[in-house]
N, C-alpha and C positions, 0 to 999 in steps of 0.2 A: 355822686351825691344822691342823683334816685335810685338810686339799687340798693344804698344804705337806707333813705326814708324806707323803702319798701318793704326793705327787710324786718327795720325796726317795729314796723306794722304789722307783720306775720306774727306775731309772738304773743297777740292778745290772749289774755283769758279763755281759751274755747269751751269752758266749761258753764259760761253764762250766754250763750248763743240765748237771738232773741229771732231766731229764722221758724217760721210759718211756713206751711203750705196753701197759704191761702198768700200773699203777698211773695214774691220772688225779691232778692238783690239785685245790683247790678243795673245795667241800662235798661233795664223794661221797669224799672222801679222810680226810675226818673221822672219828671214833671216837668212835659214840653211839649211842643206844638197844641196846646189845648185839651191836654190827656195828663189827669194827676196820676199815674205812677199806671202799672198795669191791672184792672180789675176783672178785665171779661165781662160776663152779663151778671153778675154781682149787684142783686137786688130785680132781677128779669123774672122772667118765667120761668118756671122746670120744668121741663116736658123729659119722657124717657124715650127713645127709641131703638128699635132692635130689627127695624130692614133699609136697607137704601133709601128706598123716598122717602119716608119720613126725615133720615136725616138729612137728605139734600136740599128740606122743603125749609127745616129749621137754622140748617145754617146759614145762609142766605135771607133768610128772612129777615125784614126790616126790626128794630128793637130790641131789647136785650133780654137773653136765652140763656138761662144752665140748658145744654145738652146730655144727658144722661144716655151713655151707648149700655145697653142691655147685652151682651153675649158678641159674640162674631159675626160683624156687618160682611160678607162677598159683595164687594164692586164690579160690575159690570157694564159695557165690555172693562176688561182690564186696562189699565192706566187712565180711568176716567176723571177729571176733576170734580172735586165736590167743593165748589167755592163755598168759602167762610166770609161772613161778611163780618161785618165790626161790631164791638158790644158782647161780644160771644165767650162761653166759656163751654169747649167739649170735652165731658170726663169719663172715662171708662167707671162702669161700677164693678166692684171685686178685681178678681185678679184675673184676668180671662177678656175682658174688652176687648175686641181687636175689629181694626176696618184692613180689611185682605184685601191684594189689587189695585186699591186705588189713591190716589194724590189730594190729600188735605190741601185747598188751593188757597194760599192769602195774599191775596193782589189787590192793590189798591186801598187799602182799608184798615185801620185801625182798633187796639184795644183787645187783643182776644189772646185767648188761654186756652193752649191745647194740653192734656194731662191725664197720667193713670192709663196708656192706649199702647196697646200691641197695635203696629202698624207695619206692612208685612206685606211682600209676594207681589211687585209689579216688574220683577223680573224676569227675563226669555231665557232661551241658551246666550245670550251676547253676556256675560257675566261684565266685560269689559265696557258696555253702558255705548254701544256705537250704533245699535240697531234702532235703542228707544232710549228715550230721554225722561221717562218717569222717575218724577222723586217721590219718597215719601210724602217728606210735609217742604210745597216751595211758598218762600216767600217774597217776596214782586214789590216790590214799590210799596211797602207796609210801614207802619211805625208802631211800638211796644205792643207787643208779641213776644208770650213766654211762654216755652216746651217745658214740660217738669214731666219727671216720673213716666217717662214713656223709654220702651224698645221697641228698637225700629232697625229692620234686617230685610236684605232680598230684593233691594228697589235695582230698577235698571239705570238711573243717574244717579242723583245725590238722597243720601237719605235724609238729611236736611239741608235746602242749598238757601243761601238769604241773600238775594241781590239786587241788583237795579236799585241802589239809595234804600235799602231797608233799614232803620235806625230803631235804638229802643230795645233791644230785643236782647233775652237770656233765654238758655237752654241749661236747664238744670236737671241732676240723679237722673240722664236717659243712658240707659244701654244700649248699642249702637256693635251691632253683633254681624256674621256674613255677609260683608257688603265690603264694596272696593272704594266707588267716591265717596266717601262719606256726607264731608261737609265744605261747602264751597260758601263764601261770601265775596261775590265783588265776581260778575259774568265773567268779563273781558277785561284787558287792558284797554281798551276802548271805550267802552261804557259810561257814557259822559253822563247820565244821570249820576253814576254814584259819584264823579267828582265834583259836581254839585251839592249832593247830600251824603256822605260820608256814612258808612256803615259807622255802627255802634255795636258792639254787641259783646255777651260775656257769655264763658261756660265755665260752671262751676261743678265737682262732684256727678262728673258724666263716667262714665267706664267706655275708653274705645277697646275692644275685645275681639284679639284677633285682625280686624279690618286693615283695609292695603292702604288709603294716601288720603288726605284733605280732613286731618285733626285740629283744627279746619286748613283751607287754602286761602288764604287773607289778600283781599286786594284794597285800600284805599278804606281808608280810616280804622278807628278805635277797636280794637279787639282786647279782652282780657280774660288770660283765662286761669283760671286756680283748682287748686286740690282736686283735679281729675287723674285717672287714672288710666293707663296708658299699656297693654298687654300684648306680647308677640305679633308686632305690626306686620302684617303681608299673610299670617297663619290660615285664615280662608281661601282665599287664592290660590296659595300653593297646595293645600289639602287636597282642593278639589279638581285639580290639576290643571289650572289656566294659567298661571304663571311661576315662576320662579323668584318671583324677587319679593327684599323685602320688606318695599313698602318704606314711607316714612310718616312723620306727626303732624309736624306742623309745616307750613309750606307757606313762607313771607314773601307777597309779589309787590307789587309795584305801588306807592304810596302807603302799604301795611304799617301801623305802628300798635306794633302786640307786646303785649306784658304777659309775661308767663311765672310763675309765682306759686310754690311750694305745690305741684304735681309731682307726680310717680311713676318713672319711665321704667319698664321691664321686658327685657328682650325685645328692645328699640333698636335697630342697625341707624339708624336718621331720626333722633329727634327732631331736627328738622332739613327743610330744605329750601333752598334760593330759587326765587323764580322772578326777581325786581332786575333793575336798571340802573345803571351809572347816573341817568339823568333823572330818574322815579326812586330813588331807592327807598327801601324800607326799612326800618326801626324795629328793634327785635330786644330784649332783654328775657333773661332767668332770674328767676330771685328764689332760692334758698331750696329748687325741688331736687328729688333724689333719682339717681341712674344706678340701676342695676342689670348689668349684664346687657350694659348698652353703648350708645356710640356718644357721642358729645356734643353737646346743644353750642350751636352757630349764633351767637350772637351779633349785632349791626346796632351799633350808635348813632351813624350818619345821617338817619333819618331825623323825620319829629318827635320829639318824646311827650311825653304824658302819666300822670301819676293817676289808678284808679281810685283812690281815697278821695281825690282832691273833687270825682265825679257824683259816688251814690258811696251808701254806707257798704260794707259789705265784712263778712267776721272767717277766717281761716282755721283751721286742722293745721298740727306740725306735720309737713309731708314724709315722714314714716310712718303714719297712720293713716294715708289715704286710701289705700292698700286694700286690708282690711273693711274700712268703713263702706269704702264706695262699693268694695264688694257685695256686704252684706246689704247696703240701705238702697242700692239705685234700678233705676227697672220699673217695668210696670206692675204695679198689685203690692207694693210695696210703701205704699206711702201712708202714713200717721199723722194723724192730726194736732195731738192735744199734749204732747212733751217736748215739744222742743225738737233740736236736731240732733236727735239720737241716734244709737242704731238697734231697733223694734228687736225682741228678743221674745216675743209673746205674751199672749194674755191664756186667763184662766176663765174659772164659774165665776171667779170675786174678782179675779184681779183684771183690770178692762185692761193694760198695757203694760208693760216691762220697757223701757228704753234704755240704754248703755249709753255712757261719754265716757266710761275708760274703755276706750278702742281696741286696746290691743290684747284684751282678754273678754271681751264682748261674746268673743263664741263659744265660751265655755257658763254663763250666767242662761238661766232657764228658767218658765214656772212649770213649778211641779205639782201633783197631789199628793193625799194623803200621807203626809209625815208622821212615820213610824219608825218604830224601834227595825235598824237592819241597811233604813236607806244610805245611797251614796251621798256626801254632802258637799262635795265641790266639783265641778267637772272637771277641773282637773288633776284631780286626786283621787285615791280609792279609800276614803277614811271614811267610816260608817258611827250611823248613829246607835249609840250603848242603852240610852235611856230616854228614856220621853216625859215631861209632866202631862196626868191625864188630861188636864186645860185643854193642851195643843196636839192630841193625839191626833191623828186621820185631818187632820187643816189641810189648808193649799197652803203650797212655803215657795222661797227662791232659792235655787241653789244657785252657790255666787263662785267665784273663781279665787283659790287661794292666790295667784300668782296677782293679783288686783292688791295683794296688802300691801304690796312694796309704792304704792304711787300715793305720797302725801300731797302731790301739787294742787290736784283737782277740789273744787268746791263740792264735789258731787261724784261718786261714780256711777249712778245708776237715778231711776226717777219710777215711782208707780202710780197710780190712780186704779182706785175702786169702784165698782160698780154699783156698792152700796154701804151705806152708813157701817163701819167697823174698824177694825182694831188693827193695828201692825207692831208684830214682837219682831224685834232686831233684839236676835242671839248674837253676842258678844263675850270674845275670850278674856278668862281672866286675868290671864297674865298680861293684861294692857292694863295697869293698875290707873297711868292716865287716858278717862275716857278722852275721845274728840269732840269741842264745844258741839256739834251738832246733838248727838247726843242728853243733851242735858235740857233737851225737851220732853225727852222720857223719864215714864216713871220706872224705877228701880222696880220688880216686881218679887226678888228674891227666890225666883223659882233659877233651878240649874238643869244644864242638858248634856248630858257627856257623850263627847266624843272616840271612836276609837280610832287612832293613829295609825298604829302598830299593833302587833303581836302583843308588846310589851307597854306599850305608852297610850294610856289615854289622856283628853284634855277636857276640865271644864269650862260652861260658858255660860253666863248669866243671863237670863230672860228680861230684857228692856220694855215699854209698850206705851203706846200712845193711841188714845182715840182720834179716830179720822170721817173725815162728812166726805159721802159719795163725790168723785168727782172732781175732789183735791189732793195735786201735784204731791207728793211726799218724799222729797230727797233722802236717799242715802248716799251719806257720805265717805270720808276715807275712814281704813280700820284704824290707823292710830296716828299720832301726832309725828312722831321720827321713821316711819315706816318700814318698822322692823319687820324682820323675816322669821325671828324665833320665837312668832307665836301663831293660831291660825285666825283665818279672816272670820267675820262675821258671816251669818245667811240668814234670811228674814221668813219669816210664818206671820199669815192671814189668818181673820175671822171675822165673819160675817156679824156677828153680835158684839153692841156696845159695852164693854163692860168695866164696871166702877171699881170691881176689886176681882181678882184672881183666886179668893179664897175666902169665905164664909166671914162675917165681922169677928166670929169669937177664935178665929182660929188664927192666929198672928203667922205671914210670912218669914216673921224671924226665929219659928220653936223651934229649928234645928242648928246648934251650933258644935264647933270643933275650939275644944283647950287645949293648948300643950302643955303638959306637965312635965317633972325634974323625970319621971320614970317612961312616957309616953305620951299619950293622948285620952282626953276624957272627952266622952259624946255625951251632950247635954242637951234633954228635948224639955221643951216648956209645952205642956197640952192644956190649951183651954178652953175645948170643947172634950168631953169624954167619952171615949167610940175605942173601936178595934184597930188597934195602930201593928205595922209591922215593921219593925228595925231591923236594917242586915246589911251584911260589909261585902265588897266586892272589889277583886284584884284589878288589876290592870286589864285584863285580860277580858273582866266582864264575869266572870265566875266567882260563885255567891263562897264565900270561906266562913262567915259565920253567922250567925243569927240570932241578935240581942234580944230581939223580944217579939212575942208573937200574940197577940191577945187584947183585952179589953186596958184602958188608962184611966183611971181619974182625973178630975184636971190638978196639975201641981209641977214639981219640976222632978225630971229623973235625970240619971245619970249612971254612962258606964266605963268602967277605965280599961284603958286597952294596953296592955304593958309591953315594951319592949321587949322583943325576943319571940312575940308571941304567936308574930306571924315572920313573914320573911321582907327583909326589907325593901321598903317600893313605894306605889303612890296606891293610895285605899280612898274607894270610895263610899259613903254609909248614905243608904238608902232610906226614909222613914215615909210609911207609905199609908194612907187611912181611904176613907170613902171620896175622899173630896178634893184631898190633896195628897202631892208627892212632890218630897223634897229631899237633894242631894246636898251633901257635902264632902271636899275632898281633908286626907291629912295623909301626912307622910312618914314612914317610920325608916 
């Protein structure tokens, strides 16, 4: 019955995640022992530091501190503690923070946040962790305490060990790279503090990469761990030539009671392993994660169970996406603030972030410059752009992923924000005759963009646009409503300037239109401004076949009939092109 709750639970919405990087999930999120949820120095001092004493002067220090690490702290001598006291929050700035050497100590103490931090190299030749006992980051007799967004490699113990009763505590998006212990909760089987106070603790969206044993090693109370990702267990070890074996995940000892719940096991020989008692046993469940190219996860009922809804809120990925995501988003220098829990895909001059939540084509959407006539338009396609309205020549655009049309589930596939007051055109095919309600917040702008496909096939696609105030979220959502495959997806263009209309008041977005007539097609242009207009017809192919008019208009309506026979049958598109504006349309003979 909880493995069905469970399951029924993994299947939320993931496209309305309401996850921060300022607030964690999970047991460090909780409200207990006199600590609402986990905050750090959250409203403290900010101080930066970029040598050892400064920060050992700050962490430590009484009251509550942002710590700001400037560049690569060396600890000296190596394996030195740099106790953290409570109230704290230490964050690497950029991508590059790193404390080399030495051991992030949280003993005794409550409340802090470690985050954004390469942490790294308190390891000898003992690769096997017998000569010296340095962890990364240890935690001692702590309660909420949350890692985010750190990789941590090269320690001579555990790269995160949480024991002696440490409760409260998440470890989220770390990378956890060359290293054998990784992660131990719960010393000893002896260790009568934690059977007093029961470990807690959750990992969500970590990548173990490579590493040999303790994903984590659970001894004595709550573990849960979700949508992590899980890669060639034992692959460091063996590489380097210290061992041969390889290695296993998760490792449930004695009173353990873990929920393990939509991760992604690949080239796992043990997802897990037994290390409990007939008279201690442990509690072990899977719920709904994926094995590839792996061994098969040990399950144990006997123990206590427990459900983690029933503890903190917490929101899942379908574990074929974890893959992917935890790839691209976990790690240090990787973390985003202001969209949600996406997967960062870059920013531009205008665009302050790109975030992805269709996963599984995340790494083909980009921002680009200057959209012109010649660009690639989907990463994963080689279809180029035919024609350009002057409007949006040389903008910043996204190029978005054709295989992303196929997924109607999501409320969103993508999210941006601006770095200043402007405009967002979502180019859109027209063979989606129904747009997607998102959509119909934009204005129609009647300008077209044509695509080329093929040698032989191009596609048009209507320019949409909405004004946007710096700084706010902008959903794009799915290309159509039944998520057909036989048309192409949309790709969005920026601009820096607010703008009311697309084209002069006298000059109507609608003066270019296509008649079918009993003989062919009639091209009917309505001019009402009078200037130098150019008319002309183009194949499939992009090459110009004829050229209606070249010259000065009156304002009035013209018209020219294009008869059957007269070209070769196909898809034509007529160009009408003036100082200010350029407009397409297609028709087909």
């Amino acid at each position: 019955m909880i493995k069905v709750l469970l399951l029924l639970l993994s299947f939320w919405i993931f496209s309305d995640l309401i996850y921060s990087n300022d607030h964690p999930w999970g047991w460090a999120s909780v409200n207990a022992e006199g600590v609402n949820g986990t905050t750090g120095g959250a409203g403290g001092t900010v101080v930066t530091v970029s040598n050892q004493s400064d920060l050992e002067f700050y962490a430590n220090k009484s009251g509550s501190y942002i710590i700001q690490i400037s560049g690569r702290i060396n600890i000296s001598p190596m394996g030195k503690d740099i106790r953290v006291g409570a109230n704290k929050t230490i964050i690497g700035l950029g991508v590059d923070a790193e404390i080399n050497g030495g051991v992030l100590a949280v003993e005794s103490t409550s409340n802090v946040i470690i985050k954004n931090l390469i942490i790294a190299d308190t390891v000898t030749d003992d690769w096997d962790g017998k000569d010296n006992d340095y962890d990364g980051i240890r935690i001692r007799r702590s309660h909420h305490v949350w890692v985010h967004h750190c990789t941590i490699r090269r320690h001579g113990d555990g790269a995160i060990d949480i024991v002696n009763g440490s409760r409260y505590v998440t470890v989220s998006y770390c990378v956890f790279e060359a290293h054998n212990k990784t992660m131990l909760i719960g010393g000893s089987d002896g260790e009568t503090f934690s059977v007093e106070n029961p470990h807690s603790v959750t990992l969500y969206r970590n990548w173990f990469k490579g590493t040999t044993q303790r994903h984590p090693r659970v001894r004595f109370g709550k573990v849960h761990v979700f949508n992590n990702y899980y890669s060639d267990m034992g692959q460091y070890g063996r590489q380097m030539g210290f061992t041969t074996w390889t290695g296993y995940a998760i490792g449930f000892g004695v009173d353990a009671k873990i929920v393990s719940q939509l991760n992604y096991f690949e080239n796992v020989d043990r997802p897990t392993d037994r290390f409990d008692n007939s008279s201690r046993p442990a509690y072990i469940i899977d719920v709904g994660s994926v094995f590839v190219n792996s061994g098969s996860f040990t399950e144990q009922t006997t123990g206590t169970s427990w459900v983690p809804v029933d503890k903190y809120h917490f929101e899942t990925i379908p574990a074929a996406d974890v893959k992917s995501y935890v790839m691209l988003n976990a790690g240090a220098g990787r973390m985003n603030q202001d969209l949600g829990d996406g997967i960062y895909r870059g920013s531009g001059d205008l665009i302050d972030q790109l975030m992805l939540f269709e996963f599984s084509n995340a790494e083909n959407w980009s921002v680009q410059n200057n959209f012109t006539f010649g660009k690639t338009v989907y990463g994963d396609r080689d279809f180029t752009i035919l024609s350009v309205p002057e409007e949006l020549e040389g903008k910043e655009w996204v190029s978005t992923a054709m295989n992303s049309r196929t997924n109607n589930t999501l409320d969103k596939y993508a999210a941006i924000s601006l770095l200043s007051d402007g405009v967002v055109y979502v180019v859109h095919p027209n063979r989606v005759t129904e747009k997607p309600e998102w959509l119909s917040g934009y204005e129609n702008t009647g300008l077209e963009v044509a695509v080329k496909e093929s040698a032989t096939v191009t596609r048009i696609l209507t320019v949409f646009k909405k004004n946007v105030s710096a700084g706010v979220e902008v959903d794009l959502g799915i290309n159509s409503n039944d998520g057909t495959t036989s048309t192409l997806m949309y790709f969005v263009i920026v601009d820096g300037e607010v703008s009311s209309s697309l084209t002069s008041p006298l000059e109507s977005i609608n003066c270019l239109h296509i008649l079918q007539t009993g003989s062919g097609v009639k091209v009917e242009i309505n001019v009402h401004t009078p200037g130098d207009f150019i008319v002309e017809i183009f194949d499939s192919k992009g090459r110009v076949v004829d050229l209606l008019h070249a010259g000065w208009k009156n304002s009035g309506s013209y018209s020219y009939d294009i008869i059957r026979g007269k070209y070769q049958r196909g898809l034509y598109v007529v160009r009408m092109r003036s100082s200010t504006l350029i407009q397409h349309a297609k028709f087909v003979l």
